[in-house]
KOLMARGU-699871 format. One record per atom (N, C-alpha, C, O): residue number from 1; residue in one letter; atom name; x, y, z. Coordinates in steps of 0.05 Angstrom, whole numbers, plus 5000, padded with zeros to 4 digits. Layout:
N
[NUM, a, CA, [X, Y, Z]]
...
***
This chain:
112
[1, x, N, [3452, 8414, 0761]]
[1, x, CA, [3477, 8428, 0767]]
[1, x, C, [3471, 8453, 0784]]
[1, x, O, [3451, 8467, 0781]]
[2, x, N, [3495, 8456, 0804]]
[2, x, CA, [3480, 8480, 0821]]
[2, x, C, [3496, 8505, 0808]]
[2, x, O, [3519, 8503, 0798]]
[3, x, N, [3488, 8519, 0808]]
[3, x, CA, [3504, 8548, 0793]]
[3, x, C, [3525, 8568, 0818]]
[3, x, O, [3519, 8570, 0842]]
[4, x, N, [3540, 8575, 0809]]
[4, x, CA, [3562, 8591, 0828]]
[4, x, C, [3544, 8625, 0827]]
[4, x, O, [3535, 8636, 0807]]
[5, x, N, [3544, 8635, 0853]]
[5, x, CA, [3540, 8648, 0861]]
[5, x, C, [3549, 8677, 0838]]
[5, x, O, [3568, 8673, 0823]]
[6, x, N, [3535, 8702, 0838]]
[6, x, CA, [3543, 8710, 0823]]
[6, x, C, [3563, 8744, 0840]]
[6, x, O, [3578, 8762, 0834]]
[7, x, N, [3551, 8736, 0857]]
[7, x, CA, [3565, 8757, 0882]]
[7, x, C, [3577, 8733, 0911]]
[7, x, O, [3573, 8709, 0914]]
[8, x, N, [3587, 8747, 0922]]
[8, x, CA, [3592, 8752, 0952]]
[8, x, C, [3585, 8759, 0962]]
[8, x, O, [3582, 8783, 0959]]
[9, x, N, [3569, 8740, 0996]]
[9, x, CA, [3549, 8766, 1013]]
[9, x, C, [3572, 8782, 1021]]
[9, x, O, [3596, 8776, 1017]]
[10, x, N, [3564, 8806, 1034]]
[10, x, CA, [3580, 8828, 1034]]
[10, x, C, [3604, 8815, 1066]]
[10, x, O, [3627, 8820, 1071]]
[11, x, N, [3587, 8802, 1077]]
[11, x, CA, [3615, 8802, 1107]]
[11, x, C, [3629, 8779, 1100]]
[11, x, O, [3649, 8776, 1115]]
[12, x, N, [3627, 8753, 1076]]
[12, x, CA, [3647, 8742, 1073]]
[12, x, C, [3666, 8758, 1049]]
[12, x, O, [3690, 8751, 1052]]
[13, x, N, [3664, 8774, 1033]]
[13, x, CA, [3676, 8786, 1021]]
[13, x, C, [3696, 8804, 1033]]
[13, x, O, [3720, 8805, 1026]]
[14, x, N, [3683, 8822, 1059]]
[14, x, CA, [3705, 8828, 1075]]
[14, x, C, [3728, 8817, 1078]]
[14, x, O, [3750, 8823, 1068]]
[15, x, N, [3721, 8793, 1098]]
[15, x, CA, [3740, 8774, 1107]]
[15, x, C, [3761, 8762, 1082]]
[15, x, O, [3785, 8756, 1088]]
[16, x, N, [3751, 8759, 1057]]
[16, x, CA, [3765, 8754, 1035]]
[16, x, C, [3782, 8774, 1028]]
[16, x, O, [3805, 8770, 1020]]
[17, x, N, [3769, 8802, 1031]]
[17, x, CA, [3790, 8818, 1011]]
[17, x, C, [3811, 8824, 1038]]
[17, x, O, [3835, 8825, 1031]]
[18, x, N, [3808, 8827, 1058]]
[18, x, CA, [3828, 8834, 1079]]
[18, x, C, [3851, 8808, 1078]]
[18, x, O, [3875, 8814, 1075]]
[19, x, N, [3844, 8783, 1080]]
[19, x, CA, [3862, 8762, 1064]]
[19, x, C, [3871, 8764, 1049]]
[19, x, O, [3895, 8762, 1051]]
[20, x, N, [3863, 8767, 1031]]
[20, x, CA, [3880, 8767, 1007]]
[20, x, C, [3907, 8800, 1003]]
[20, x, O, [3929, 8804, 0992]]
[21, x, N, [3887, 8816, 1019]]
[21, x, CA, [3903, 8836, 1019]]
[21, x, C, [3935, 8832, 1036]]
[21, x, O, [3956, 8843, 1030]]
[22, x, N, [3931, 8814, 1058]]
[22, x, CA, [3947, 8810, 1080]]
[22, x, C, [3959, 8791, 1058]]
[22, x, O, [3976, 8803, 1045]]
[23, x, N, [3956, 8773, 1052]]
[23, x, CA, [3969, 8752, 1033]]
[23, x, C, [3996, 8770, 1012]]
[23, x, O, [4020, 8766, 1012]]
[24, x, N, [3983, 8787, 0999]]
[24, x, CA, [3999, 8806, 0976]]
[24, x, C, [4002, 8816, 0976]]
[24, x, O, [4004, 8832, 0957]]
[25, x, N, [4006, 8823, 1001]]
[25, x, CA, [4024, 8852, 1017]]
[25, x, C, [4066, 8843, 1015]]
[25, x, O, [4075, 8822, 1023]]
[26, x, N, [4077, 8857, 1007]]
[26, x, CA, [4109, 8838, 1011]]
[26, x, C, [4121, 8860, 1023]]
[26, x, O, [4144, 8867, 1020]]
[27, x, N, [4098, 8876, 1044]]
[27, x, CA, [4125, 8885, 1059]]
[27, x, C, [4144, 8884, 1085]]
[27, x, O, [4163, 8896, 1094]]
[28, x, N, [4125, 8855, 1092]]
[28, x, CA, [4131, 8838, 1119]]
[28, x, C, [4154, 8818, 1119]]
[28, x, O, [4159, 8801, 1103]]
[29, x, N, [4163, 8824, 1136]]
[29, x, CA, [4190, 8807, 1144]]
[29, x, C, [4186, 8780, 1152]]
[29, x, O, [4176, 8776, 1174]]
[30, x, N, [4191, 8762, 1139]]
[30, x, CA, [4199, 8734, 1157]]
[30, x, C, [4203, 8727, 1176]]
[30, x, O, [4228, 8728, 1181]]
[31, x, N, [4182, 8713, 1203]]
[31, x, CA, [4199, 8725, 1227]]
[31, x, C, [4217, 8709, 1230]]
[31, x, O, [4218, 8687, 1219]]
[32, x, N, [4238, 8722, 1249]]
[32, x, CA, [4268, 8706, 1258]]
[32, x, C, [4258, 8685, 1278]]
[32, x, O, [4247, 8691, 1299]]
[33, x, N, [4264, 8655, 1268]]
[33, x, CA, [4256, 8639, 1287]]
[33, x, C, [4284, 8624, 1293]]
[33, x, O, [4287, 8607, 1310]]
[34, x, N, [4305, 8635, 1273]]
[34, x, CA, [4327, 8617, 1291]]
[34, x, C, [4335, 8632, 1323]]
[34, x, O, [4339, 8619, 1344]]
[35, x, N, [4337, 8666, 1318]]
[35, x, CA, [4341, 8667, 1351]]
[35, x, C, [4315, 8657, 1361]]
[35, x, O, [4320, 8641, 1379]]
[36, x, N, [4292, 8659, 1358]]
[36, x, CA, [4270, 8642, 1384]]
[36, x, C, [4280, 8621, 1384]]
[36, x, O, [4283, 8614, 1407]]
[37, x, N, [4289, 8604, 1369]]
[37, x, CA, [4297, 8573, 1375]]
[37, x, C, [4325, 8562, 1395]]
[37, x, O, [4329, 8542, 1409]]
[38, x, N, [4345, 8595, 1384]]
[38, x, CA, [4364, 8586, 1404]]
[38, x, C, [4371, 8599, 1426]]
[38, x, O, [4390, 8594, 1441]]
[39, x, N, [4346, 8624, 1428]]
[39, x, CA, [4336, 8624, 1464]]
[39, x, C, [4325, 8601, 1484]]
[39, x, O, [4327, 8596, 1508]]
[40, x, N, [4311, 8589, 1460]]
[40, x, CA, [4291, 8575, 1486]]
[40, x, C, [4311, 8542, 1498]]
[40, x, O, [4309, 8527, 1517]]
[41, x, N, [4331, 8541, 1473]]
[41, x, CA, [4343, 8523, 1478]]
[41, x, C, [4365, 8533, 1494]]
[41, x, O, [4377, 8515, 1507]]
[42, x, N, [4374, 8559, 1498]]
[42, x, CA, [4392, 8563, 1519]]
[42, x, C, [4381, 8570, 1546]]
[42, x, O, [4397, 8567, 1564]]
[43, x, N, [4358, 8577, 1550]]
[43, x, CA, [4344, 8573, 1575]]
[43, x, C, [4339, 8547, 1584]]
[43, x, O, [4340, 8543, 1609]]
[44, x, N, [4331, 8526, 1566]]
[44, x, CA, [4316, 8496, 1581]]
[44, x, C, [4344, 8484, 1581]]
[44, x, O, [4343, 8460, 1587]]
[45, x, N, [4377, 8496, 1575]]
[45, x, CA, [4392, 8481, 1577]]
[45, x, C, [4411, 8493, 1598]]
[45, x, O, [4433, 8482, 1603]]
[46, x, N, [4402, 8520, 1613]]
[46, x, CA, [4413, 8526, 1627]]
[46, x, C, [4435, 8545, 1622]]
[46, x, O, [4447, 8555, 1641]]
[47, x, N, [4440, 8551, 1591]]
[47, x, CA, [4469, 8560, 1582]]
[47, x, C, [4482, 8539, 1569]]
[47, x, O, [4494, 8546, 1548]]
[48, x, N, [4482, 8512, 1576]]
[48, x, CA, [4495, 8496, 1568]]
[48, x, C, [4504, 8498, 1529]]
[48, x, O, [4526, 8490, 1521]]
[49, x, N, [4489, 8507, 1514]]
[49, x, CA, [4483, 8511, 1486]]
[49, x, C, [4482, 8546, 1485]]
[49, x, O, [4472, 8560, 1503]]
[50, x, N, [4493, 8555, 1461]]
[50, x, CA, [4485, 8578, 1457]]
[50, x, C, [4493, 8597, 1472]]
[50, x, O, [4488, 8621, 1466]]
[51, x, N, [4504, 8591, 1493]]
[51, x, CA, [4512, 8613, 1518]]
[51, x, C, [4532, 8639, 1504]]
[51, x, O, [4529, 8664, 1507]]
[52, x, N, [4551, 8628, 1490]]
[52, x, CA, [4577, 8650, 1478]]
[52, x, C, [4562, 8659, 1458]]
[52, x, O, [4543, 8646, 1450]]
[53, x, N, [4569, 8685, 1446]]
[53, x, CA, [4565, 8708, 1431]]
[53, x, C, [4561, 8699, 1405]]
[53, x, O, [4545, 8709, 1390]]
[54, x, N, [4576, 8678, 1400]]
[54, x, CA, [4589, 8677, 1370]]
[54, x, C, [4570, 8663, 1353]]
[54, x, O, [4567, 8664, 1329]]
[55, x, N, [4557, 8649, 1372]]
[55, x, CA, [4539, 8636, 1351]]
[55, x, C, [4509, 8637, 1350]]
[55, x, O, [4492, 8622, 1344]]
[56, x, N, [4509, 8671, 1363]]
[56, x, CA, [4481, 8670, 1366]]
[56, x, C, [4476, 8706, 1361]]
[56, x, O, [4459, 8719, 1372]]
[57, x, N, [4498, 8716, 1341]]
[57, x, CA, [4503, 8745, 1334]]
[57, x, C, [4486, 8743, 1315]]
[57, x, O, [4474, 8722, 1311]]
[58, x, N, [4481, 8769, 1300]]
[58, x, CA, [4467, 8776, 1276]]
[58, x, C, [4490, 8775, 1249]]
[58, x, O, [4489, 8770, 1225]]
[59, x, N, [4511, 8784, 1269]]
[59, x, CA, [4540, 8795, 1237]]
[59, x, C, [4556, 8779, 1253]]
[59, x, O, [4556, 8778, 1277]]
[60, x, N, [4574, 8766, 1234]]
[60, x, CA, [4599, 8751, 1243]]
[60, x, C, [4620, 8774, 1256]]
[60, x, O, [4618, 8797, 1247]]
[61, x, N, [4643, 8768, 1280]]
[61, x, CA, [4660, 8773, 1283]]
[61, x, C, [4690, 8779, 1269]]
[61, x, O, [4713, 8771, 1274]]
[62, x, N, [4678, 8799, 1247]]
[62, x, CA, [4700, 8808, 1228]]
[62, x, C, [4735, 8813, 1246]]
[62, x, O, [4758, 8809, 1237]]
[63, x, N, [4724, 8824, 1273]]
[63, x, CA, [4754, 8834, 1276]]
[63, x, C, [4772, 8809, 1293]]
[63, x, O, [4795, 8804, 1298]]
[64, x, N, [4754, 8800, 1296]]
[64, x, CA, [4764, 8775, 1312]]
[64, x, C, [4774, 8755, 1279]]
[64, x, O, [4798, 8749, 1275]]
[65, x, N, [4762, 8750, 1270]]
[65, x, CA, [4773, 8734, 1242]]
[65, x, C, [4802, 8749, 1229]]
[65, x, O, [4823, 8741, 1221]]
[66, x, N, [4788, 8780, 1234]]
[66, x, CA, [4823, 8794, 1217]]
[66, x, C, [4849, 8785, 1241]]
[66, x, O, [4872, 8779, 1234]]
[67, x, N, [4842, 8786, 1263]]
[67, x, CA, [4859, 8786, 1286]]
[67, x, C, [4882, 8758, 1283]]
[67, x, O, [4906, 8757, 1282]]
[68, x, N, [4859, 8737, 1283]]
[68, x, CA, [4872, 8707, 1277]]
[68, x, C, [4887, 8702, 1260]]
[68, x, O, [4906, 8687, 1263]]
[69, x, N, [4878, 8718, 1229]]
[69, x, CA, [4889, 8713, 1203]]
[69, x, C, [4916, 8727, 1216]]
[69, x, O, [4936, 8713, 1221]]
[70, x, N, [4914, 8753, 1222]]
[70, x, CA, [4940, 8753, 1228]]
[70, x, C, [4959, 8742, 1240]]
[70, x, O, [4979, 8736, 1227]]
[71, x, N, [4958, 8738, 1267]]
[71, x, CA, [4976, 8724, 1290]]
[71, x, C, [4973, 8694, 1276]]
[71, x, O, [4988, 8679, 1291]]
[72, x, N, [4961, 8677, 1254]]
[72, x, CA, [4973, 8657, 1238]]
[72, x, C, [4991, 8659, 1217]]
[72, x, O, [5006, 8641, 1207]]
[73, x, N, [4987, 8681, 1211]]
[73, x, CA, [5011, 8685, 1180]]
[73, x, C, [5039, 8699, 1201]]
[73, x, O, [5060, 8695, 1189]]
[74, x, N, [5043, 8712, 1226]]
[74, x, CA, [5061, 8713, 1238]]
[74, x, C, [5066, 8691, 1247]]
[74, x, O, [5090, 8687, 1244]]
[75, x, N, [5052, 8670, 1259]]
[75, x, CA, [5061, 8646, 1271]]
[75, x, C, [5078, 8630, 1246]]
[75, x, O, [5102, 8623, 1250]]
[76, x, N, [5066, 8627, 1225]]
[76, x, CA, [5078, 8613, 1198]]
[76, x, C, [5109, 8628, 1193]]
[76, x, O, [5129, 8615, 1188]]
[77, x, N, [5106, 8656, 1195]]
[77, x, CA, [5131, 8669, 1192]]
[77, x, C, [5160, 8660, 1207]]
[77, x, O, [5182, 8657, 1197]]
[78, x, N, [5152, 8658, 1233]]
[78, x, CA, [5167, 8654, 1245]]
[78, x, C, [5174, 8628, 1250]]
[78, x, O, [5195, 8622, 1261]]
[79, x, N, [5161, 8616, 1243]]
[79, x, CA, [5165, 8575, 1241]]
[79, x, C, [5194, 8577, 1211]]
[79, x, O, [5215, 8566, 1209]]
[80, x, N, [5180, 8597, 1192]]
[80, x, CA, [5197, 8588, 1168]]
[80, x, C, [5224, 8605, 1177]]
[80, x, O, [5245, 8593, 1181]]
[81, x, N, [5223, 8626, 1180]]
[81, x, CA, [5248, 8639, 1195]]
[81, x, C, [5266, 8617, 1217]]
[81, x, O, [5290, 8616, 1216]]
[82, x, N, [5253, 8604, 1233]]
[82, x, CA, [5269, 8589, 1251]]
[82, x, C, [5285, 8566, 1234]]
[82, x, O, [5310, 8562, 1234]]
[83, x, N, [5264, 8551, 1218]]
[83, x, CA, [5266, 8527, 1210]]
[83, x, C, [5282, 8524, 1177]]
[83, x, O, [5292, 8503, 1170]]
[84, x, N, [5282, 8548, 1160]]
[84, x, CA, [5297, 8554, 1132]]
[84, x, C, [5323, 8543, 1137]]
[84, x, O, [5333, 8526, 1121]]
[85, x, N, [5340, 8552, 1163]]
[85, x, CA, [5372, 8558, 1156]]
[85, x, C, [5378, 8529, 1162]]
[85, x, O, [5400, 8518, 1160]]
[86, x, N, [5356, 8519, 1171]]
[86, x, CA, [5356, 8483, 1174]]
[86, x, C, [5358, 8466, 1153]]
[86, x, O, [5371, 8446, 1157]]
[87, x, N, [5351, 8469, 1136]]
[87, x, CA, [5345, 8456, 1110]]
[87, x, C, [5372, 8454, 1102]]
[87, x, O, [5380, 8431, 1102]]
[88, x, N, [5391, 8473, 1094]]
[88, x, CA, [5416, 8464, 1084]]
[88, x, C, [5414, 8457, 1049]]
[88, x, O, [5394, 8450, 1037]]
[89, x, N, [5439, 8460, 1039]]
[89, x, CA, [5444, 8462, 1009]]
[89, x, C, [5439, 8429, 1004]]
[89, x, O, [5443, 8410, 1018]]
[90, x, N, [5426, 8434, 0972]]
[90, x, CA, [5417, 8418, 0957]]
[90, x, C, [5438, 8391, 0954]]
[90, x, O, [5457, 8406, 0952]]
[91, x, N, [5448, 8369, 0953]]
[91, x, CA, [5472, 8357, 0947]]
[91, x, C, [5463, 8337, 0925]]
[91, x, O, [5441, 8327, 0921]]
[92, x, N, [5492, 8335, 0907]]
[92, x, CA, [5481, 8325, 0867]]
[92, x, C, [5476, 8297, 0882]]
[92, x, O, [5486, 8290, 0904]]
[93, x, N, [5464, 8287, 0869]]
[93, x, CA, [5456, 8262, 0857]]
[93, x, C, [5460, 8242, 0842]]
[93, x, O, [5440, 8233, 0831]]
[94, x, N, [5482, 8232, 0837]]
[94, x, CA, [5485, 8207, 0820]]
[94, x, C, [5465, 8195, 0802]]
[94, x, O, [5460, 8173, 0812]]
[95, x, N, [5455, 8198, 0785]]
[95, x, CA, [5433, 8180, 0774]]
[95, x, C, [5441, 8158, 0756]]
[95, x, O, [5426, 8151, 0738]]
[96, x, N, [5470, 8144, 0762]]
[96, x, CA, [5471, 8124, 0737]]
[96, x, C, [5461, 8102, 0748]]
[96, x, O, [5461, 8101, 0773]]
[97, x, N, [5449, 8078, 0731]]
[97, x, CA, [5437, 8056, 0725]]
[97, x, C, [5463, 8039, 0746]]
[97, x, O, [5486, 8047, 0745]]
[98, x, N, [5457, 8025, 0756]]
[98, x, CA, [5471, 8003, 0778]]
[98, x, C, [5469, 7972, 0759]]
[98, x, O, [5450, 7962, 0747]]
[99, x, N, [5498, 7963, 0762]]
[99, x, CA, [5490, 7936, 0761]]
[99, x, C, [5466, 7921, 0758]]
[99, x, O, [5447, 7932, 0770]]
[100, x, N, [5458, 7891, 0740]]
[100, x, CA, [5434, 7886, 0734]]
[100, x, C, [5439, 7854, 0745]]
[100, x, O, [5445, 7842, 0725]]
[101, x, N, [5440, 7838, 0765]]
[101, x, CA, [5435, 7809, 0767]]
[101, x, C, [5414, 7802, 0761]]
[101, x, O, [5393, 7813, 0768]]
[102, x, N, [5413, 7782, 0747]]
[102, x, CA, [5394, 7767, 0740]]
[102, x, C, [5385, 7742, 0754]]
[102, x, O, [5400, 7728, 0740]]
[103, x, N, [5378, 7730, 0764]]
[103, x, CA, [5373, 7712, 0782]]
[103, x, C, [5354, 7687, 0762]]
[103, x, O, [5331, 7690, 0752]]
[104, x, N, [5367, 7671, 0760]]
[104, x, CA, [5359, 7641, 0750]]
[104, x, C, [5330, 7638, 0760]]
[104, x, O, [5325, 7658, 0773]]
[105, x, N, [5308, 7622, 0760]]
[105, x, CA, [5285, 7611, 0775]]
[105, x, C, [5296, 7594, 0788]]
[105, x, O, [5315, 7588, 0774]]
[106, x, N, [5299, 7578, 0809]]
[106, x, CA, [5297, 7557, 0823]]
[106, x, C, [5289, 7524, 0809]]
[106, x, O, [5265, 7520, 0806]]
[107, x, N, [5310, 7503, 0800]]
[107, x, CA, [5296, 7485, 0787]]
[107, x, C, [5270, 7472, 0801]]
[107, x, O, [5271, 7469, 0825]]
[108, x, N, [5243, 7463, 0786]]
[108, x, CA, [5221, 7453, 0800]]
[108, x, C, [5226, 7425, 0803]]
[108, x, O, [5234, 7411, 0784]]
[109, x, N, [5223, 7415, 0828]]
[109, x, CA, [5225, 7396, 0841]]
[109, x, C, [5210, 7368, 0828]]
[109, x, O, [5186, 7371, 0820]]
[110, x, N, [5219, 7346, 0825]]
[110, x, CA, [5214, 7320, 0809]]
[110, x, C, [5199, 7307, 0824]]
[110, x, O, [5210, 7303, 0846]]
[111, x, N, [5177, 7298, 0822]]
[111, x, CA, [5163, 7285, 0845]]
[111, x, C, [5177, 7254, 0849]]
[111, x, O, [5185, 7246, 0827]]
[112, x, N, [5182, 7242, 0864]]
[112, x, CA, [5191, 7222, 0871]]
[112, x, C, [5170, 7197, 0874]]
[112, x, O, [5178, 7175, 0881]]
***
């Protein structure tokens, strides 16, 4: 059996502890590879992809979202304002039971 070393020569030990140091360090950021991914795809596409703002921001477009919410709950407003005085009063309903015919079966035919 061969036996494990009981040291480290000194220049792989270097290279180890600087690894390991770089390894368990947590104060590095993850790099951002979705914008590199959707630069390079808006250059090799010309613009075609990716070109508008919106989908290639860091923070969503809060005022643009408040903007819509609104001019839709006014749009709704004014649909029910036009369209309410349309509807018109409730009218009763009759609910009694109708007449019941009963209908015979058809006699089945006698083979001949």
């Amino acid at each position: 059996m061969s036996e494990m070393p009981d040291e480290i020569p000194s220049g792989d030990g270097d290279r180890l502890r600087s690894a390991l140091r770089g390894a368990l360090r947590g104060d590095d950021e993850p790099p951002d590879l979705l914008a590199g991914f959707q630069k390079k795809v808006r250059e090799r596409s010309d613009g075609k992809f990716y070109a508008d703002g919106w989908s290639t921001s860091r923070h969503p477009p809060v005022n643009t979202y408040l903007v819509t919410g609104i001019l839709m709950l006014l749009a709704l407003g004014v649909i029910y304002a036009l369209l309410a005085p349309l509807s018109g009063a409730p009218s009763r309903v009759d609910n009694e039971a109708g007449p019941i015919n009963v209908v015979a079966p058809a006699p089945a035919a006698s083979p001949k």
